[in-house]
Structure formats: structure tokens, C-alpha cells
C-alpha positions as CSV (number, residue, x, y, z in Angstrom):
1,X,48.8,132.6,117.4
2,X,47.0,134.8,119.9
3,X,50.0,135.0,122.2
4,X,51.4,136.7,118.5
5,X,54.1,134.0,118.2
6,X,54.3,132.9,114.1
7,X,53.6,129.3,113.7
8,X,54.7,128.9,110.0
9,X,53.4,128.6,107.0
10,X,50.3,126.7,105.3
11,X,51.8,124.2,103.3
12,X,48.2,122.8,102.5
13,X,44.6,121.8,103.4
14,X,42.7,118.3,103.6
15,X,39.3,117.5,104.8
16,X,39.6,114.4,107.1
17,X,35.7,114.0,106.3
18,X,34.4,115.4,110.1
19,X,36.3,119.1,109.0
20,X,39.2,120.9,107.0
21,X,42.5,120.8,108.4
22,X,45.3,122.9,107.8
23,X,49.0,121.8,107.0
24,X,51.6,124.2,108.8
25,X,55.5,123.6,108.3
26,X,57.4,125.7,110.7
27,X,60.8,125.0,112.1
28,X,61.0,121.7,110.2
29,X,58.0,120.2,111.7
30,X,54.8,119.8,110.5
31,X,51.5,120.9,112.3
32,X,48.2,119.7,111.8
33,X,45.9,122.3,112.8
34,X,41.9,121.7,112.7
35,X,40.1,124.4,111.1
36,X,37.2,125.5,112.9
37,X,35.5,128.8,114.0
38,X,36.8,127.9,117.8
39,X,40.5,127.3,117.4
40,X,41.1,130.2,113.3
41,X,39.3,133.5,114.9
42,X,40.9,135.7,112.2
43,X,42.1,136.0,108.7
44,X,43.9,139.4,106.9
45,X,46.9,140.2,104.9
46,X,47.2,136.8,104.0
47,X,48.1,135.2,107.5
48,X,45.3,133.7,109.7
49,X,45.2,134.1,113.6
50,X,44.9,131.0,115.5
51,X,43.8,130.3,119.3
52,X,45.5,127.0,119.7
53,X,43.9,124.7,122.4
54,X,47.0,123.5,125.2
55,X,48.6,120.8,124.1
56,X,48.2,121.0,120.3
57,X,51.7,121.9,119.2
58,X,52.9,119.4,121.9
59,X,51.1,116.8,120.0
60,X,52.0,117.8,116.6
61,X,56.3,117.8,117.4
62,X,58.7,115.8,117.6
63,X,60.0,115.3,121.0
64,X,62.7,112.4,121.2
């Protein structure tokens, strides 16, 4: 992310009709990241660099 903290790995993509989304797995979860110019700014070297709105990986983890 911007803050430069990895998030994982793409596992894969889907299009949920409205846009793309991306499948991350990182430290057994899975995040669900929408792909759109606002939230992936960057690509190179094979990793992507993501400005994550507050609140998404909140939503996207397990927190029993």
C-alpha cells in the first residue's frame, strides 16, 4: 500500500459486472480489493501499489 506495508499476493481477478476486482491472500485471509484508477495508482516489477480507502481491510478480515 501507499503507507508501503505488503498486503499479499493476487490470488486472482473477477468482474462483479459494475468493475474488476482483485483477490489478495495475505496472512491467511483473503481481501477483496476493487480495481479502479482511485484506489491501484501504480503497477511495476510485478507488484501493484494500492491507496486503500479506511476501512477496507477492516471489512475484508476476520475479526471474532
Amino acid at each position: 500500500d501507499r503507507g508501503g506495508k505488503e498486503i499479499g499476493r493476487v490470488d486472482h481477478l473477477f468482474s462483479n459486472g459494475a468493475q474488476d476486482v482483485l483477490v489478495v491472500r495475505g496472512n491467511g485471509e483473503e481481501i477483496l480489493i476493487p480495481v479502479t484508477k482511485d484506489i491501484v495508482t501504480e503497477g511495476n516489477d510485478g507488484s501493484l501499489l494500492v491507496d486503500l480507502p479506511p476501512g477496507l481491510l477492516e471489512l475484508n478480515t476476520d475479526a471474532d
